[in-house]
SEMI-645075 format. One record per residue: residue in one letter; y, x, z of N, C-alpha, C in turn; residue number from 0. Coordinates in steps of 0.05 Angstrom, whole numbers. Atoms other than C-alpha are relative to their C-alpha. Layout:
<nodes>
NODE  r    n_c2    n_c1    n_c3   ca_c2   ca_c1   ca_c3    c_c2    c_c1    c_c3    k
NODE  A       Y       X       Z       Y       X       Z       Y       X       Z  NUM
...
</nodes>
This chain:
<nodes>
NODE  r    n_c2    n_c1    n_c3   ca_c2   ca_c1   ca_c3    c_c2    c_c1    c_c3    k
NODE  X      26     -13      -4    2404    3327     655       1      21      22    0
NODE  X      -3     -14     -35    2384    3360     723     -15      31      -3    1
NODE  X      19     -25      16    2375    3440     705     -15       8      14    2
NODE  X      28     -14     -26    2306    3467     731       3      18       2    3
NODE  X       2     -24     -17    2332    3526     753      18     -14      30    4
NODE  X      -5       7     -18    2368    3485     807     -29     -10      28    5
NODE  X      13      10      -9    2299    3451     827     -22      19      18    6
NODE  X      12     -21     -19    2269    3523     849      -4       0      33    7
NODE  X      -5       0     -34    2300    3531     924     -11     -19      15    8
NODE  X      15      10     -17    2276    3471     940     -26       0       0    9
NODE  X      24       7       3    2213    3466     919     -17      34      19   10
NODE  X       4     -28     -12    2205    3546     948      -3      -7      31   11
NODE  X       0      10     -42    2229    3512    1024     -27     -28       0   12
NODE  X      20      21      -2    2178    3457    1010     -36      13       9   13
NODE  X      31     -20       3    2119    3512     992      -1      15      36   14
NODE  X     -12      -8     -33    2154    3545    1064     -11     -17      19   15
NODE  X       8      28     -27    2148    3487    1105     -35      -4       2   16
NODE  X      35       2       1    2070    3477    1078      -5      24      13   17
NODE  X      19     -27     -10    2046    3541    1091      13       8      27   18
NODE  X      -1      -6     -27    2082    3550    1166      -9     -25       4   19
NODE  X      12      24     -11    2058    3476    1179     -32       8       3   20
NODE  X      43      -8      -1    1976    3503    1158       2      29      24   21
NODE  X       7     -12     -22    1992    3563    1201       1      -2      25   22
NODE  X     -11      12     -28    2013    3530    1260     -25     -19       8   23
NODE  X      21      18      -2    1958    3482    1256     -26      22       6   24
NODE  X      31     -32      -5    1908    3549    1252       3      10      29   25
NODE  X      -5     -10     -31    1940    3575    1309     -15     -11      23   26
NODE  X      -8      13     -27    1934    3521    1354     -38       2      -1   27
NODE  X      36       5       4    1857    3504    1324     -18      22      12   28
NODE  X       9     -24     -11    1839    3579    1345       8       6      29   29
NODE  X     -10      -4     -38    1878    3582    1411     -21     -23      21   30
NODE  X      21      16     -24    1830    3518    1435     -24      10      -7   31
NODE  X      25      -9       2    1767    3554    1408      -2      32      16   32
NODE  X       4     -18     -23    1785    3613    1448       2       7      21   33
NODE  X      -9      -1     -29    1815    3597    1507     -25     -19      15   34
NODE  X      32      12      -7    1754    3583    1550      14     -29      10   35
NODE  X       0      25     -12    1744    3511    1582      -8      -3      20   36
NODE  X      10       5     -21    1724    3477    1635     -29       0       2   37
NODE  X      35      -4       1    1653    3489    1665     -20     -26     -15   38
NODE  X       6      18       7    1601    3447    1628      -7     -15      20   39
NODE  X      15      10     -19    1565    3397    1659     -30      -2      -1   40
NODE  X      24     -13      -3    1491    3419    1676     -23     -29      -7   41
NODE  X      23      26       9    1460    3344    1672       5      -7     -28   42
NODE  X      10       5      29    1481    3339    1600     -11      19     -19   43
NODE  X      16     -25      27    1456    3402    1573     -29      -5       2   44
NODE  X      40       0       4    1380    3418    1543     -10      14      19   45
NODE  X      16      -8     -18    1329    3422    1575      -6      29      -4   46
NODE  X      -4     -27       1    1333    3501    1559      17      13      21   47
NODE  X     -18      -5     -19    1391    3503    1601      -6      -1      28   48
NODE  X       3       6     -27    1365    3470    1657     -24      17       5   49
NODE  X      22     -20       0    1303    3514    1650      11      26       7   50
NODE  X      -7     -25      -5    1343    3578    1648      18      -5      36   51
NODE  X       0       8     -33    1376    3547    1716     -19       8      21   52
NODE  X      28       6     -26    1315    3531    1751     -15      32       5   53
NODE  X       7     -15       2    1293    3601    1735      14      20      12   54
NODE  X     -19     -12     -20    1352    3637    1760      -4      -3      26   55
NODE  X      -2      19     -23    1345    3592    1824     -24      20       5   56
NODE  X      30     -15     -18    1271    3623    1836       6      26       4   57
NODE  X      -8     -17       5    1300    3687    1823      15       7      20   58
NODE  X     -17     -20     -10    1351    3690    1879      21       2     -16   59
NODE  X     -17      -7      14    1401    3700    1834      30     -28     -11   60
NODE  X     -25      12       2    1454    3643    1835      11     -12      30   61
NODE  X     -22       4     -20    1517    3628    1878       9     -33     -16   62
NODE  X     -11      29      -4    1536    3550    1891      24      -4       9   63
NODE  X     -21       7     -11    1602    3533    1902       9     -27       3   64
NODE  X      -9      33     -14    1613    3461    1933      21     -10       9   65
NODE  X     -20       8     -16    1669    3423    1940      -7     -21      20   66
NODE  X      -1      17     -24    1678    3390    2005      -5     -41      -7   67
NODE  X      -3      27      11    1666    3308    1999      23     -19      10   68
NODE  X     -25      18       1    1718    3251    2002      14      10      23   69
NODE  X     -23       2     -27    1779    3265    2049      12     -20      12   70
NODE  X     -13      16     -15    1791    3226    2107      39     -11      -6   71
NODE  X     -28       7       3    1862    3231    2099      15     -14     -22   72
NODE  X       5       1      25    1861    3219    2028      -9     -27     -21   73
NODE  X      22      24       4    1829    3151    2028       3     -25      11   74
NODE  X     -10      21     -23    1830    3084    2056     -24      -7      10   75
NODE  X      26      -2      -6    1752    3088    2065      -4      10      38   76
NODE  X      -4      -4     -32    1728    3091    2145      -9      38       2   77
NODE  X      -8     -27      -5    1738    3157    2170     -30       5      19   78
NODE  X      17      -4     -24    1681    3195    2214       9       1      22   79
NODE  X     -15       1     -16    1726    3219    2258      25      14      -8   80
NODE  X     -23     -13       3    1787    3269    2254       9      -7     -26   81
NODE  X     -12      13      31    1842    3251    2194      -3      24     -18   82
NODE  X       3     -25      21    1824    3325    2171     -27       2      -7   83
NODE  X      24       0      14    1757    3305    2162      -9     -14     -23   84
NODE  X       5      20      22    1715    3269    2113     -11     -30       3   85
NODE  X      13      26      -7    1694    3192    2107     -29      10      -2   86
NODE  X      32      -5      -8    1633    3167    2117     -10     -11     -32   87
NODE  X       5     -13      31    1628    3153    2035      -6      23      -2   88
NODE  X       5     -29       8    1634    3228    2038     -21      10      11   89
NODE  X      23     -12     -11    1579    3236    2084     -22      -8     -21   90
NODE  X      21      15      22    1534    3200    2037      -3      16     -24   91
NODE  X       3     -26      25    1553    3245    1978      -7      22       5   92
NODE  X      15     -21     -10    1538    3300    2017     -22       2       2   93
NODE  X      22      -7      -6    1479    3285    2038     -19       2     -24   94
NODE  X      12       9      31    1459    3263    1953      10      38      -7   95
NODE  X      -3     -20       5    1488    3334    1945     -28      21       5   96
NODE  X      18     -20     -16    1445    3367    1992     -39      -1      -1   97
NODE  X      29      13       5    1383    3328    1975      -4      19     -25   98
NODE  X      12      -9      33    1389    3359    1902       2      29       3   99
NODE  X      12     -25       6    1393    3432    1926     -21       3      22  100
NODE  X      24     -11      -8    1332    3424    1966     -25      -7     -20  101
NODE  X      22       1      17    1295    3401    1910       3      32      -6  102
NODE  X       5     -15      11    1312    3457    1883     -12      33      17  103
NODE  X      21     -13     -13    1286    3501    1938      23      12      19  104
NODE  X     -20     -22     -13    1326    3527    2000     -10      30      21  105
NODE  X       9     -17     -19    1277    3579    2025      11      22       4  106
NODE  X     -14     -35       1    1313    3647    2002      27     -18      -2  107
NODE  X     -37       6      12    1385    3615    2001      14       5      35  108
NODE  X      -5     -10     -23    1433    3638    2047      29     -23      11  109
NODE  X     -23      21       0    1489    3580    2066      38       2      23  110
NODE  X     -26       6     -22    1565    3585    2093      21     -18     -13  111
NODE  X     -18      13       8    1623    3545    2093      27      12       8  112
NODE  X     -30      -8     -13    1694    3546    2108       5     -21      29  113
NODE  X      -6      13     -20    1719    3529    2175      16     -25      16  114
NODE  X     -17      35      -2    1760    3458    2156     -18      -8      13  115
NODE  X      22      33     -14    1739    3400    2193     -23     -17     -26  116
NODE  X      17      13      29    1719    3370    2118     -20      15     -11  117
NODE  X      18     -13      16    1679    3425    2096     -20       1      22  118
NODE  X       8      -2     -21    1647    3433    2161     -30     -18       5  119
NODE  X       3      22       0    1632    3363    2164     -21      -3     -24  120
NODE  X      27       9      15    1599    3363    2093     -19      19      -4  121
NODE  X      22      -7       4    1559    3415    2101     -17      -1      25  122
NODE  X       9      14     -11    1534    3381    2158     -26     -14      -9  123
NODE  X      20      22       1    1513    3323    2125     -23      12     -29  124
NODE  X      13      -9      19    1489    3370    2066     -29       5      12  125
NODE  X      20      -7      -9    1440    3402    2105     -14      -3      23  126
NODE  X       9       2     -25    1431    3372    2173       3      17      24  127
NODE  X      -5     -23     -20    1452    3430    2215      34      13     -11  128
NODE  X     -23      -7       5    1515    3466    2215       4      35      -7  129
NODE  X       8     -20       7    1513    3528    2177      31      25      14  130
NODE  X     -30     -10      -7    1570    3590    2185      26       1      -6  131
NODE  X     -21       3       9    1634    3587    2171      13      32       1  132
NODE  X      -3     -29      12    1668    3642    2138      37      -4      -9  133
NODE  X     -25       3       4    1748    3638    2139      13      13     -31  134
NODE  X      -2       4      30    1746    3669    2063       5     -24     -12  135
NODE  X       6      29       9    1721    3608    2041      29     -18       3  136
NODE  X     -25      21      -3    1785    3568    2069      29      14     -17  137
NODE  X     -17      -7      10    1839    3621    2047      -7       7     -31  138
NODE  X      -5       0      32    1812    3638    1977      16      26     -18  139
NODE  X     -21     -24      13    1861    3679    1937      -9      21     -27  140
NODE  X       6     -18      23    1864    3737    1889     -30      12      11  141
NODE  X      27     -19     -12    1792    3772    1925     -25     -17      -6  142
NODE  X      23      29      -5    1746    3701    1912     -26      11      -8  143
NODE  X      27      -3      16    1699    3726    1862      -4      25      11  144
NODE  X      19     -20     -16    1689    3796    1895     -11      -6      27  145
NODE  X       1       3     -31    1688    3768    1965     -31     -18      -7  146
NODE  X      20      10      -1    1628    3720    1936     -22      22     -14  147
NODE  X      25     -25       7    1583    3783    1904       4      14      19  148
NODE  X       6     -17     -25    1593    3818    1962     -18     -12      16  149
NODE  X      21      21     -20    1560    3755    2006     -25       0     -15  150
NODE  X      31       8      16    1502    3753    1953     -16      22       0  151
NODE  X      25     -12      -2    1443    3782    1975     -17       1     -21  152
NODE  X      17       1      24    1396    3816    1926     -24     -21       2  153
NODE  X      33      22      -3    1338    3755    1911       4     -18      14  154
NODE  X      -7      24     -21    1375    3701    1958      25     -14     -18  155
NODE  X     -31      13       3    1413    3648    1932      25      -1      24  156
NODE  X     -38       1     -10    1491    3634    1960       1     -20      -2  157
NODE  X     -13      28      -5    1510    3562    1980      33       4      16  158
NODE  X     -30      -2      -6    1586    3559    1992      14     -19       7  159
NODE  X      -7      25       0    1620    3501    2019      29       3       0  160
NODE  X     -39      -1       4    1705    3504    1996      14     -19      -4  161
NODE  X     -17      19      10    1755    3475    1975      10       6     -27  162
NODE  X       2       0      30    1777    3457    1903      20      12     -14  163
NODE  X     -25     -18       0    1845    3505    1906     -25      24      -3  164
NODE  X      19     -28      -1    1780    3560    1922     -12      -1     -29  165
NODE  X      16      -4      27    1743    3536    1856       4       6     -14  166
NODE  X     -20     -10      13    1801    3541    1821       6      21     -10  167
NODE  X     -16     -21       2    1823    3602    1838     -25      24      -9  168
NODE  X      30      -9       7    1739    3626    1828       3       0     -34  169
NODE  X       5       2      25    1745    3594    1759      16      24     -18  170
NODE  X     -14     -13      19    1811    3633    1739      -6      35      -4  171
NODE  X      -2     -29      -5    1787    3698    1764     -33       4     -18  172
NODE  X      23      -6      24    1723    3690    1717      -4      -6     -30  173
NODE  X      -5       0      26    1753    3678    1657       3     -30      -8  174
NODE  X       7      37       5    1752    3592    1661      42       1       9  175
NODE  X     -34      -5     -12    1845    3606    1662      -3     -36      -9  176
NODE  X     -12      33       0    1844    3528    1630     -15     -17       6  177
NODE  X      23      30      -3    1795    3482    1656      23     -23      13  178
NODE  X     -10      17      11    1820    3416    1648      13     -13      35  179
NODE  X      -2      10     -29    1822    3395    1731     -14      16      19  180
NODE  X       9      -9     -33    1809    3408    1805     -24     -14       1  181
NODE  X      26       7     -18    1735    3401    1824      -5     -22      12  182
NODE  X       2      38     -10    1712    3327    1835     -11       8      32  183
NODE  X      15      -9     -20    1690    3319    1903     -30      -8       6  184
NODE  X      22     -16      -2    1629    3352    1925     -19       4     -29  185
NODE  X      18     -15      32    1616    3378    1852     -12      30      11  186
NODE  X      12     -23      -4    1569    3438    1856       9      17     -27  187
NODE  X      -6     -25      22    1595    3501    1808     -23      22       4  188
NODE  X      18     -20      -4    1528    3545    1789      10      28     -20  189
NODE  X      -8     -27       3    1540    3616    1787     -20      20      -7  190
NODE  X      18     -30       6    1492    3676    1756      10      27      10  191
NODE  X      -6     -32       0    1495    3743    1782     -22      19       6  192
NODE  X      15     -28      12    1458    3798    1763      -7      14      29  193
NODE  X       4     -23     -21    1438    3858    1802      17      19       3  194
NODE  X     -31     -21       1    1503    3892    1778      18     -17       8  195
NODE  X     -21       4      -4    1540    3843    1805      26     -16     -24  196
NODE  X     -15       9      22    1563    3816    1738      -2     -28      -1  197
NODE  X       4      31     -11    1574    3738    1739      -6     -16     -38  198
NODE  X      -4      15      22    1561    3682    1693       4     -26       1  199
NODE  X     -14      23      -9    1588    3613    1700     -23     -13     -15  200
NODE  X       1      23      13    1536    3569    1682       2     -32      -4  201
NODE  X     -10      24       6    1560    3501    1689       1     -14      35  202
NODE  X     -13      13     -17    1580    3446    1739     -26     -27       8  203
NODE  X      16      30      -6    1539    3382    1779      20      -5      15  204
NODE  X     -13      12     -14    1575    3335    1798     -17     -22      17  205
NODE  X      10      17     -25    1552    3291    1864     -17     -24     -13  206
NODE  X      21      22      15    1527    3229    1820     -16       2     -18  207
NODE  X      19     -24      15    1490    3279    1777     -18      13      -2  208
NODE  X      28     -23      -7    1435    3307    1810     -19     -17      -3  209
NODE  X      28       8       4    1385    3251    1798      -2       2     -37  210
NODE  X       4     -11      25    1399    3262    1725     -13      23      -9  211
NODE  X       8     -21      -1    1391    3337    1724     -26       1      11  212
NODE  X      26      -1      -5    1331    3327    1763     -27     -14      -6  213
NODE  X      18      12      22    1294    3275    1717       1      12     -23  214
NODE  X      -1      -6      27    1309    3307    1658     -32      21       2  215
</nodes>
């Protein structure tokens, strides 16, 4: 006969093992509910959302950050011209880009890009003209998110044309440290900012997205 005071220790490392197995599991369940995510995406939210958008937008009050469209180099699609530019796919997304922020209105908006050939190029075909280029935009870095409230005029939207190392480095410096990937190309990232200068990320369009967002 097997004495039950032997059967204690184990059954004690058993109760052990359960209860750091449930806290470990808590951990992790709380570490993905607080570690922010990746921006949403703006065509699947309510129509509340897209209301409080559209409203911002009249307001002056949001910054666009655009990634550049398909890379020539990058691709086996026909090229426009230079291998540091974009195809002519990418011109096409551009221009579906650029179509969906003139619905939304570009009278007060103020537009620059960075001085690549690719960004150059799609905000080109975004807007039909060739807006300024702003060597920020290309280098990026630890300064992103002050360097873009400083460009934002009170009551004027901000159109930005970067790259997806810049969005990145935008997202981590606004609190987005894990989003899931690099910026599809020519996804639009919409930005809130205040009159203080205080930001608010509200969510993401991506290029095949804006006739959604804009039927809804």
């Amino acid at each position: 006969m097997v004495n039950p005071v032997l059967r204690k220790p184990s059954s004690r490392l058993s109760r052990s093992v359960a209860a750091i197995g449930a806290l470990t599991v808590g951990l992790l369940a709380t570490g993905f509910v607080l570690w922010p995510k990746s921006p949403t995406n703006l065509a699947q939210e309510s129509a509340q959302a897209r209301a409080r958008l559209l409203q911002h937008w009249s307001a002056g009050e949001i910054a666009v950050l655009v990634r550049h469209t398909e890379r020539c180099d990058r691709s086996s699609n026909p090229c426009l011209g230079p291998a540091d530019g974009i195809t002519r796919v990418g011109s096409e997304a551009a221009a579906v880009v650029g179509q969906g922020l003139a619905h939304l209105g570009l009278s007060q908006t103020d537009i620059l890009t960075s001085p690549v050939t690719r960004t150059v190029q799609t905000a080109h075909y975004m807007f039909s003209s060739d807006p300024r280029t702003q060597e920020w935009l290309a280098t990026c870095g630890t300064t992103l998110r002050n360097d873009v409230v400083a460009h934002k005029v009170a009551h004027r939207n901000l159109v930005l044309v970067t790259h997806s190392g810049c969005i990145a480095d935008f997202e981590k410096q606004t609190g987005l440290k894990h989003s899931a990937k690099d910026a599809e190309y020519g996804s639009a990232l919409f930005v809130h900012i205040d009159g203080n200068g205080q930001l608010q990320v509200l969510g993401i369009v991506n290029a095949e997205d804006w006739n959604t967002l804009l039927q809804k």
